[in-house]
Backbone bond lengths (Angstrom), bond angles and torsions (degrees), N, CA, C in turn:
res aa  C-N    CA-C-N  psi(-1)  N-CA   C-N-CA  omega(-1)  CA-C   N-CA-C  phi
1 X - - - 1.438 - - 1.530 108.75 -
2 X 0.983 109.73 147.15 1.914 131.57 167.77 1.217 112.20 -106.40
3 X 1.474 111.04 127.97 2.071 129.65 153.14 1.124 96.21 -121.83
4 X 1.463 103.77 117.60 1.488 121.54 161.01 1.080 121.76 -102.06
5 X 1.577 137.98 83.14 1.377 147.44 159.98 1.843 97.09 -32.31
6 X 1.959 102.81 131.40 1.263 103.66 166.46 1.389 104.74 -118.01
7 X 1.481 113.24 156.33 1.630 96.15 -179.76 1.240 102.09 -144.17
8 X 1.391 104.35 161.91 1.694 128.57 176.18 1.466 130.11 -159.88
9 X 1.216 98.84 111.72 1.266 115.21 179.24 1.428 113.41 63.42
10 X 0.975 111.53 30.38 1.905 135.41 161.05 1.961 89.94 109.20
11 X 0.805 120.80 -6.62 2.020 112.64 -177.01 1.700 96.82 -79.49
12 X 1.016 116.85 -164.58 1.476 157.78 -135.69 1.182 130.66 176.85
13 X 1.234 120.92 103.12 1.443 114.08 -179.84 1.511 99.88 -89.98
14 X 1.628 103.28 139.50 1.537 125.71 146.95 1.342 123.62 -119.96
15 X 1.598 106.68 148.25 1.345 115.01 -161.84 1.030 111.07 -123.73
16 X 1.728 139.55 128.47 1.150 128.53 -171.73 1.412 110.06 -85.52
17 X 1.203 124.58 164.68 1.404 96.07 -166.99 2.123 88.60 -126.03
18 X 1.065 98.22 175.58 1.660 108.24 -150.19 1.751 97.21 -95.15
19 X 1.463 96.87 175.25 1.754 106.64 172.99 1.016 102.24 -59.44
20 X 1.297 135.34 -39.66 1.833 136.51 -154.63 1.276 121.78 -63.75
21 X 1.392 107.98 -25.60 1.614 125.61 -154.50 1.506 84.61 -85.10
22 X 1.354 112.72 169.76 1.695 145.29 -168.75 1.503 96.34 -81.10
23 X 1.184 124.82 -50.84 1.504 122.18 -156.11 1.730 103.68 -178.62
24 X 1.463 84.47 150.57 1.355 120.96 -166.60 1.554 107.86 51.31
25 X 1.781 106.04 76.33 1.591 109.10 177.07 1.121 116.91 -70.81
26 X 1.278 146.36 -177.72 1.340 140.30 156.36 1.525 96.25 77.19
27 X 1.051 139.27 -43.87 1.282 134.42 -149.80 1.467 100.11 -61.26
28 X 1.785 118.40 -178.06 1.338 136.56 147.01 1.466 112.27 -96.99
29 X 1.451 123.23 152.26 1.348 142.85 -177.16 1.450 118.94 -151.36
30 X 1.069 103.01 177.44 1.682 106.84 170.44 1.300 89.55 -99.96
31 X 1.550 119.30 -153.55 1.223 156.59 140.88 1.856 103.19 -47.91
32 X 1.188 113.27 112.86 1.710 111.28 -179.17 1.694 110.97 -156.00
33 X 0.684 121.63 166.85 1.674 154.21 175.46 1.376 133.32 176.43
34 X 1.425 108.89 -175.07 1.491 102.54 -164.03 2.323 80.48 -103.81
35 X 1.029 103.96 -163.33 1.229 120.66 -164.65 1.614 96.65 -147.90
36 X 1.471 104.84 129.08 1.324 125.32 179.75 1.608 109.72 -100.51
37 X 1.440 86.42 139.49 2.101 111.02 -172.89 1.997 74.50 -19.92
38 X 1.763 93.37 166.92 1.530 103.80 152.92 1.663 118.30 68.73
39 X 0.960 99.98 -37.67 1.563 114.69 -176.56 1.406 125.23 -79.19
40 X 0.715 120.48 130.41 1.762 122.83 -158.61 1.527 97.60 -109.46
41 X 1.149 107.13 144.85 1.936 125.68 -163.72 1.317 124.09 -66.21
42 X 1.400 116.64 -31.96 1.319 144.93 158.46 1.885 109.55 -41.55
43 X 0.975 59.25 -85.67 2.574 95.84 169.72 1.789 98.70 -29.44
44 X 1.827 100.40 -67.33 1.611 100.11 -166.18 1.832 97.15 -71.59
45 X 1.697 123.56 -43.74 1.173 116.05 -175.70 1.939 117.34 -34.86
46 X 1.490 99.53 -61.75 1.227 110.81 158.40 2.272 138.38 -53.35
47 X 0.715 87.85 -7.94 1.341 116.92 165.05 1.831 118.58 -108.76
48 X 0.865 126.02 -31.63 1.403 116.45 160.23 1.342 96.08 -89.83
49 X 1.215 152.00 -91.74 1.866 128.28 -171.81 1.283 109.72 -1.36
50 X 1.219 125.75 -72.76 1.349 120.50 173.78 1.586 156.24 -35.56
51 X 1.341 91.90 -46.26 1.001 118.51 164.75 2.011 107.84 -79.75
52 X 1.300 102.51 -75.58 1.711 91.64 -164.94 2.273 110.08 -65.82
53 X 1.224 94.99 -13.51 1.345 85.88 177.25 1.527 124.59 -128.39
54 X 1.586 97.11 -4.97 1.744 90.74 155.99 1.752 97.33 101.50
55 X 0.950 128.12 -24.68 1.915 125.50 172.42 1.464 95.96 -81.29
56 X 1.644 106.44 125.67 1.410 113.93 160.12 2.063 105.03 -85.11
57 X 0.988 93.01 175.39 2.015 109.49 -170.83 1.704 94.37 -30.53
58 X 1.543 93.90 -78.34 1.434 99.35 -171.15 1.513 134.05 -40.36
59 X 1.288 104.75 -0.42 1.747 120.27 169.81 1.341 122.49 -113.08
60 X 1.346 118.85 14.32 1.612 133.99 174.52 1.213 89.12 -125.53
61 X 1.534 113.72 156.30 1.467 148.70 148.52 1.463 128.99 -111.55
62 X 1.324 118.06 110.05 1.614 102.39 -170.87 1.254 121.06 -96.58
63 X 1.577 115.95 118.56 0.827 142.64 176.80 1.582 129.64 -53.16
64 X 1.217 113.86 -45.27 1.406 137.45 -177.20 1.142 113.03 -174.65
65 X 1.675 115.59 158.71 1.109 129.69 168.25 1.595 107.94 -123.16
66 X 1.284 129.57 149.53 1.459 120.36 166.79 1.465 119.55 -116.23
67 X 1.433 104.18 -163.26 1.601 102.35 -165.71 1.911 95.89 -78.24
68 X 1.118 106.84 162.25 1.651 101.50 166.81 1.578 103.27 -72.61
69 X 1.595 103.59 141.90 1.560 115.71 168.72 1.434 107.01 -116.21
70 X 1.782 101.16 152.23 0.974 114.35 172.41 1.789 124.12 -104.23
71 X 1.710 102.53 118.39 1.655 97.64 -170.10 1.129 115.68 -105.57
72 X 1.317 114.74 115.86 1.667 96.55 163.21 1.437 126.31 -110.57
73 X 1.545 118.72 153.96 1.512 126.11 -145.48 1.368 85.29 -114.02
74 X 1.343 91.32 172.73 2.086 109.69 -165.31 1.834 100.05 -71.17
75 X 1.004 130.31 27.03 1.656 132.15 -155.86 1.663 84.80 -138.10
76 X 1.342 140.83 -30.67 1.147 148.67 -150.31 2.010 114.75 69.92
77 X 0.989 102.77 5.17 1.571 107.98 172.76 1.240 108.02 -51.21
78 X 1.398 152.35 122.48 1.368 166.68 146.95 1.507 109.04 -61.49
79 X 1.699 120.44 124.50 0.935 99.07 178.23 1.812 99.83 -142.46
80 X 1.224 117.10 168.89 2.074 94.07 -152.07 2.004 73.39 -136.95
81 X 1.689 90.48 113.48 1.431 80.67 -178.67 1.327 104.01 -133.92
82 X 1.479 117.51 144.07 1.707 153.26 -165.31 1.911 82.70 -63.97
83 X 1.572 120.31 117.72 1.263 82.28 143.07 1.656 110.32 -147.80
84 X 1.072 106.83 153.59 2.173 133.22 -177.48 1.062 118.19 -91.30
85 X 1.296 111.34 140.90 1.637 117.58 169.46 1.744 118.93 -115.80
86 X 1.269 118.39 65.70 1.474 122.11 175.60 1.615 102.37 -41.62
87 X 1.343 115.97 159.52 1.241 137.36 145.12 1.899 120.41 -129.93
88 X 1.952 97.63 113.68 1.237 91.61 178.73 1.157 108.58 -122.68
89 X 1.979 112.74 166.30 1.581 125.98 -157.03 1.611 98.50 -78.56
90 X 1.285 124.19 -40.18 1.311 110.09 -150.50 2.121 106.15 -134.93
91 X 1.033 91.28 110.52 1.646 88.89 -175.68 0.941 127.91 -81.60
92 X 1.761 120.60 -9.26 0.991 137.53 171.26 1.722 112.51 -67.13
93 X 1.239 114.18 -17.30 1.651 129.69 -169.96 1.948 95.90 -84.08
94 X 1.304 126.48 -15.47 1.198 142.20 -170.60 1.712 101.22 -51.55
95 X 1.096 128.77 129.86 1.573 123.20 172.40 1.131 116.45 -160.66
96 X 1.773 127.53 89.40 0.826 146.84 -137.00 2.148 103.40 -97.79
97 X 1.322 92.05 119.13 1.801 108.53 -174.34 1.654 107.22 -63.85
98 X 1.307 122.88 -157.95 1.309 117.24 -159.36 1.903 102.41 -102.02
99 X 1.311 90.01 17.25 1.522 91.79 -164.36 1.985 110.32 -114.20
100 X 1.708 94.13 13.76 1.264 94.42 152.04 1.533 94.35 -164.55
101 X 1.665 103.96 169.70 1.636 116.44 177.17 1.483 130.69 -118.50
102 X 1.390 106.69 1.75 1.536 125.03 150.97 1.375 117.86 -155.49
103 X 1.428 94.48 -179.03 1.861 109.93 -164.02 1.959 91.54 -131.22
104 X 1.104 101.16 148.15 1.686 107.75 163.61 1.542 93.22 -162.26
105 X 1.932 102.37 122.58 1.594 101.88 163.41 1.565 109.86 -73.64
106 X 1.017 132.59 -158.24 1.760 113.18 -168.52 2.118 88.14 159.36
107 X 1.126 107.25 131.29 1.542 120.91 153.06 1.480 113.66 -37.12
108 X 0.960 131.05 158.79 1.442 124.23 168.16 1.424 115.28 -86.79
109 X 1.118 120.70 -16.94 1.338 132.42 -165.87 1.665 97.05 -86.30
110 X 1.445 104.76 -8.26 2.168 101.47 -166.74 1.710 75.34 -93.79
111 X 1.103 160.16 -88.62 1.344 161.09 77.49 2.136 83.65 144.45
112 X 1.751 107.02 -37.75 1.170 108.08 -157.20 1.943 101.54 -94.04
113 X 1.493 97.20 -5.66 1.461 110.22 -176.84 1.589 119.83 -78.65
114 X 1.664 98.92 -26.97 1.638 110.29 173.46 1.468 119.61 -72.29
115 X 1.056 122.80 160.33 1.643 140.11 157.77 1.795 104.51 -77.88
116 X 1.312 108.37 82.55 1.585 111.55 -167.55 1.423 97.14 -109.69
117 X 1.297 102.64 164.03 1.430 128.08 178.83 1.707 88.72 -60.79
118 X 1.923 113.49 156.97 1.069 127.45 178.94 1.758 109.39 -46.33
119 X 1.051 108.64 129.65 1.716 100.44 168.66 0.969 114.11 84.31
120 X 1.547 150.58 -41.81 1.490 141.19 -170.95 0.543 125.25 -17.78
121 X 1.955 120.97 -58.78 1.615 121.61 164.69 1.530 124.20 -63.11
122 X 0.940 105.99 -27.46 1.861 108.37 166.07 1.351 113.92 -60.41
123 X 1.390 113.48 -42.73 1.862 115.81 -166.92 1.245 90.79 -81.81
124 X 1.434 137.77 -47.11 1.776 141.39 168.00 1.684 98.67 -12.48
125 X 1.750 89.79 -89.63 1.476 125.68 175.41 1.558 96.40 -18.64
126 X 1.184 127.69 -83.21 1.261 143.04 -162.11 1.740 122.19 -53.78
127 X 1.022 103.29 -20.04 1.881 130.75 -157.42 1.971 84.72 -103.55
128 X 1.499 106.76 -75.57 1.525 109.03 174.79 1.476 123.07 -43.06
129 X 1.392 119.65 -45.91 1.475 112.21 157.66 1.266 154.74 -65.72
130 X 1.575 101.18 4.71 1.361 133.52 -158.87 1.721 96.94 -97.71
């Protein structure tokens, strides 16, 4: 799996993500998916941006990459996720797909104030120390 932290001007966007999605509704997230056989983390990171928020490549900058983390969710599911730190120019370009129902840029440090998907602040944590 991939979380792609996007950033601007020191914020973070989080995205709540919608009824539609498979799991963890309601929650907050970054930018995430799972990653298909073959596919390299970078590749899918950049491919979910796109898709759930509407910037193709050429409108991100990557910032960092971190070590893979390992999350586990209140079910005991383990899940080992890729995660990136884009930086983009214009947030207004933001256009969020059917797979979430709001946006909030946010400090990273507020990150621990949301109802987030398992780990966010851990993969954060983990991505920033990298």
């Amino acid at each position: 799996m991939v979380t792609a932290f996007l950033e601007h001007q020191g914020q973070i966007l989080l995205l709540k993500r919608s009824q539609r999605v498979g799991t963890f509704r309601g929650r907050w997230a970054g930018v995430s998916g799972g990653i298909p056989e073959g596919v390299r983390p970078l590749s899918q990171a950049l491919r979910e941006i796109e898709e759930e928020v509407g910037l193709p490549e050429l409108q991100v900058e990557l910032l960092r990459s971190g070590d893979p983390v390992v999350v586990t969710d209140e079910e005991d599911h383990q899940w080992l996720v890729h995660p990136f730190l884009f930086r983009i120019g214009d947030p207004s370009q933001v256009l969020l797909d059917w797979e979430h129902t709001e946006s909030r840029w946010v400090k990273p440090e507020e990150i621990a104030r949301f109802h987030t998907v398992p780990g966010l602040k851990q993969t954060w944590d983990q991505l920033w120390k990298t």
